[in-house]
N, C-alpha and C positions, 0 to 999 in steps of 0.2 A: 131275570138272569136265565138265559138259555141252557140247556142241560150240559152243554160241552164247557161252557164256563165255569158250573157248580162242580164238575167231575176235579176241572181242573181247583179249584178251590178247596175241594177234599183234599184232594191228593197233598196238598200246600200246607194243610193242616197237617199232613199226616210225615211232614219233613221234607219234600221232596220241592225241587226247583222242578218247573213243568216248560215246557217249551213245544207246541204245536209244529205237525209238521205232516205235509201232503200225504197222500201213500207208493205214488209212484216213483221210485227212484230212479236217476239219470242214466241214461244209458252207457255212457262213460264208467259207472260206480262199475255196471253191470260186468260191465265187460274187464275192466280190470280184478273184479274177483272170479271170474271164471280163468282168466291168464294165472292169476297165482296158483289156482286148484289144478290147472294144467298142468303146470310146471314144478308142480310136488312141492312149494313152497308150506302147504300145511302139515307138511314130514307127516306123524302118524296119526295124525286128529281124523282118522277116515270117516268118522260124522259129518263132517261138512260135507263132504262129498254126496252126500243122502240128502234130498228131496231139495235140488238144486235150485230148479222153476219155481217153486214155492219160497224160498228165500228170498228169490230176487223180484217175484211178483206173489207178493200172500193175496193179493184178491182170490189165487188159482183155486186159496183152503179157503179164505174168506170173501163170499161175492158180496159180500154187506160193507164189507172196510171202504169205509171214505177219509177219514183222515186220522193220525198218530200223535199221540202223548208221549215225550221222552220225558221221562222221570230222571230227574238226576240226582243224588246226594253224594256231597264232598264227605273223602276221610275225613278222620281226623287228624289234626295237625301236627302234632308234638307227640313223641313218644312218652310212656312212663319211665321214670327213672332205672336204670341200671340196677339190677339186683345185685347185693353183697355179697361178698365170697370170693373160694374160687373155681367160680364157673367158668369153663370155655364154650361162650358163645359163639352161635351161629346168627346170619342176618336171615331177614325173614321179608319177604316183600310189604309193603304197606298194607294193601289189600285185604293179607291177612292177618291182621293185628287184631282182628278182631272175631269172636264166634262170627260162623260161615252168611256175609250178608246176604245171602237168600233165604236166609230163617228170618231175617228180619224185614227183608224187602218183602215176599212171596203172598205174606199175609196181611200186609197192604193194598198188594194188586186184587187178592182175592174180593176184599171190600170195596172198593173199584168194580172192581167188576160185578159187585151185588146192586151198586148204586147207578150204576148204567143201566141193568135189568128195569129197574127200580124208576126209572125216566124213561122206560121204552125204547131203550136202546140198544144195542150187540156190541158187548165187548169182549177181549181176550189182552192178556196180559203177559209179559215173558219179562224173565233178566235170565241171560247167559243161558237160556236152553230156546229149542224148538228154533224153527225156519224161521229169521230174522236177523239183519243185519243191524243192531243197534246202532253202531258208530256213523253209517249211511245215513241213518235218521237224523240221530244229532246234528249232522252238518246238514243236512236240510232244511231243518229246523229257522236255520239263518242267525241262531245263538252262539254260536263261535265254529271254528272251524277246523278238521282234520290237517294235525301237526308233519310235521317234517319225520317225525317218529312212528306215525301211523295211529297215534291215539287225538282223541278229540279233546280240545281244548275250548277253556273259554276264559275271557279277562279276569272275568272276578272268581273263578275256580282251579282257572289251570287245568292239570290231565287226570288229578286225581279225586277222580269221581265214580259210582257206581252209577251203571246205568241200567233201564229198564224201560221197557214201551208198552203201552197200553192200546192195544188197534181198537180204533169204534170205529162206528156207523155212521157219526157226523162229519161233513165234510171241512175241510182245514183252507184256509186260503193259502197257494204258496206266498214264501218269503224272499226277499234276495239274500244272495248268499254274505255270508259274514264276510266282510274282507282276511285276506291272509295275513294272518300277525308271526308268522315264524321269522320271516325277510329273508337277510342272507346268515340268520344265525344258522350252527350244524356242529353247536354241543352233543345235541343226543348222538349224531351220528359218531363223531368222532368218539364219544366216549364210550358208544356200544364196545365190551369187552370182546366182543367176538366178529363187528363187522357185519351184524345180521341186518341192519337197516338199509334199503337199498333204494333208489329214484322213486321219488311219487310216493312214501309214506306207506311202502309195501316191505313187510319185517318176511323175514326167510326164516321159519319157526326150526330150519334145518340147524342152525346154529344159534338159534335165541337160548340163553341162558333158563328164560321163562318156564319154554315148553321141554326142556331135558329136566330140570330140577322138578317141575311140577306135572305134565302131563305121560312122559313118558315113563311104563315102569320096567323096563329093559335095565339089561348094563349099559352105563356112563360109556360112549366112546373116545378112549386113551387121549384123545385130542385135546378133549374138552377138560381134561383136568388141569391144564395149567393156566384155565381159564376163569374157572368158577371163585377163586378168592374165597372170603367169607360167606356168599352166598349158600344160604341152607336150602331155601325156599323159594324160589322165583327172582325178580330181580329188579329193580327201580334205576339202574343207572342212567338209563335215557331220560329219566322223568326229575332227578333229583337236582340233574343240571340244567333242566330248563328254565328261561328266566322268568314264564307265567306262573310255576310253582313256589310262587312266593307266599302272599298272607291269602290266606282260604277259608270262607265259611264254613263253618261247620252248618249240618241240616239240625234242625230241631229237636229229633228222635237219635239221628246217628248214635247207635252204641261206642261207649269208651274201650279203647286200645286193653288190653290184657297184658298186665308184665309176662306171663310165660310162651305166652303166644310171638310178642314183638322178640323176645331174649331168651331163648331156647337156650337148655344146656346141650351141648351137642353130645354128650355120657348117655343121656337119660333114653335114647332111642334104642342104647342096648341092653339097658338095666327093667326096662319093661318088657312086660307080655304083651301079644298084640293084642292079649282083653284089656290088660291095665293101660293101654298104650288108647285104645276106643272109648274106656272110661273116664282118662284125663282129657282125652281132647276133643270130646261128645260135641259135636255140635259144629266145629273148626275147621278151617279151610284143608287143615292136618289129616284127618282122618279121612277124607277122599284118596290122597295119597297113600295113603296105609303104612304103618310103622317101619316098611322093612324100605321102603322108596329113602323115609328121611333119615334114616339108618346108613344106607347107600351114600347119602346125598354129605353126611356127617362124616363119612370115613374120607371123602374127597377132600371135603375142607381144614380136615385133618388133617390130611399127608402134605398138604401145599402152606398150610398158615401154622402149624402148630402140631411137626412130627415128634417132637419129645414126648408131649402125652400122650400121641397115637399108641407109643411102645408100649406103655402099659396098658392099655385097650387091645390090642391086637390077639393077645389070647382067648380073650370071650368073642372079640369081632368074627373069627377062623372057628368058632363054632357056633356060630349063629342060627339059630332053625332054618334059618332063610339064604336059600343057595344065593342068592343074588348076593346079599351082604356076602356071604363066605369067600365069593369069588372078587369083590370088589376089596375086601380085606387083604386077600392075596394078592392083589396089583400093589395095595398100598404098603405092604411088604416089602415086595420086587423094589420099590420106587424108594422104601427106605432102604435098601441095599441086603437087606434081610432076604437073601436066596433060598437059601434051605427051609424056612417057613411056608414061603409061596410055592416050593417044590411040591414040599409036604403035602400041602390042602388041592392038588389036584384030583387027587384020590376020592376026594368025597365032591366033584362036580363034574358034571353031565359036560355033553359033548362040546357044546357052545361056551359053558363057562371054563375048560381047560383051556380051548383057543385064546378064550380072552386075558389069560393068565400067562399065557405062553407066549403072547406076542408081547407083553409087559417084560415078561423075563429076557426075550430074543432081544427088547430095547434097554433092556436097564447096562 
């Protein structure tokens, strides 16, 4: 057994679908993520923007990379059952169903990478950080192929999968590429709530549901509230009607879904502290966002699925530690017809957060 073989046989053990793949990427890949970075399609993710050449050619950091390990592992399938009561839930993206899978993937790579050492070899490891295009890899790979929706698919997993790549030192044969399984389907598109998927598999994060609920921690733009639905946390709608997501392996190790994670009470973000709020969700895709984002995020799905209980929230929501909530409280005011409340709470927010209350109020 060759060392590129055994890494890959680890890794197999260790839950992970493996899939080889060159290290040079297409020049076409190249050039279509420099047009979207152009074209401010990455709205406020200004990290990509950082150490471009090295993304799109890692030989630049690594002159030893000869070929790539895409590590894949499927969600899990099925949610857990609905908690009893009366909770007013929020949805939550799939993704995060579970404690944050980079605690769970990272420390895989790490042994990976001790076991490469280990056969005399140069390795490095990534999921979702550092100068690396993941999804470019997987469709190189020749294992399935970049969807209509901009995520990578494969027959027997569909789009929901975590991914991660392992660069070594051994060289990879290329593959030919998978054929395109999308055809003339264009569920995802059409059902994108907001219209952000656009030609060629290239998502407009300016309007993705995804990146406002989950990376951005600003105020919500007015627009986008009659958008968001149920959505607490990110968004799956492109993914839930596609027809590859159907029956999916589960990986080996995959950790199980969390009832409070998948079925948020949407109360609880303002009945915590943001210690109690770190302490519940140690470890979760949650606490990167920080309590006061899914707080924000909670008063939205509030005012649009379920204003009768807002009412009674709305006194603690307008004094919230967190100007952002206070101010997002006062839209959702304005937007229940509640004037004099959202008047009120201008008083106690900075210059940006009146604007934003005041253009609420100038439309209600």
């Amino acid at each position: 057994m060759n060392p590129l073989e055994e890494i890959t046989h680890a890794a197999r053990r260790r839950g992970f679908f493996v899939y080889p793949a060159p290290p040079e990427l297409p020049r076409a890949e190249k050039a279509a993520f420099c047009s979207w970075l152009a074209g401010g399609a990455h709205a406020g993710m200004t990290w990509l923007e950082r150490d471009v050449a090295q993304r799109l050619e890692p030989r630049r950091r690594f002159p030893w990379l000869r070929g790539v390990l895409v590590l894949a592992a499927p969600y899990a399938s099925e949610p857990p059952p609905k908690p009893l009561g009366g909770l007013r839930l929020g949805k939550v993206a799939r993704y995060a169903w579970v404690r944050d899978y980079h605690l769970w993937i990272e420390p895989r790579l790490r042994e990976l990478e001790k076991l490469c050492q280990k056969l005399g070899g140069e390795c490095r490891g990534y999921v979702d950080h550092g100068p690396v295009l993941e999804r470019a890899y997987a469709a190189l790979s020749g294992a399935g192929w970049l969807g209509r929706n901009g995520l990578w698919l494969t027959e027997q997993a569909g789009s929901y999968q975590y991914l991660a790549v392992l660069l070594t030192s051994w060289p990879v044969e290329p593959k030919a590429p998978h054929p395109y399984r999308c055809g003339s389907c264009r569920a995802c598109v059409q059902n994108c709530p907001t219209k952000a998927i656009g030609p060629g598999g290239l998502v407009d994060a300016r309007r993705c549901l995804s990146y406002w609920t989950i990376e951005h921690r600003g105020l919500l733009p007015l627009w986008l509230w009659d958008y968001l639905g149920d959505w607490l946390f990110g968004c799956d709608d492109c993914q839930t009607v596609c027809p590859w997501n159907g029956k999916r392996p589960a990986a080996a190790a995959a950790p199980e879904p969390e009832p409070e994670l998948v079925w948020p009470d949407l109360r609880s973000f303002f009945e915590l502290s943001n210690r109690a709020f770190a302490r519940r969700y140690a470890g979760s895709a949650f606490l990167r966002s920080g309590r006061a984002v899914l707080a924000r995020n909670a008063l939205v799905v509030l005012a649009g699925r379920h204003p009768e209980e807002l009412v009674d929230l709305l006194p603690q929501a307008l004094a919230d530690p967190s100007a952002k909530v206070r101010a997002t409280a006062a839209v959702a005011a304005a937007r229940l017809g509640r004037l004099d409340e959202a008047e009120r709470a201008l008083a106690g927010l900075d210059e940006s957060g009146r604007a934003y209350v005041r253009a609420a109020l100038d439309s209600s």
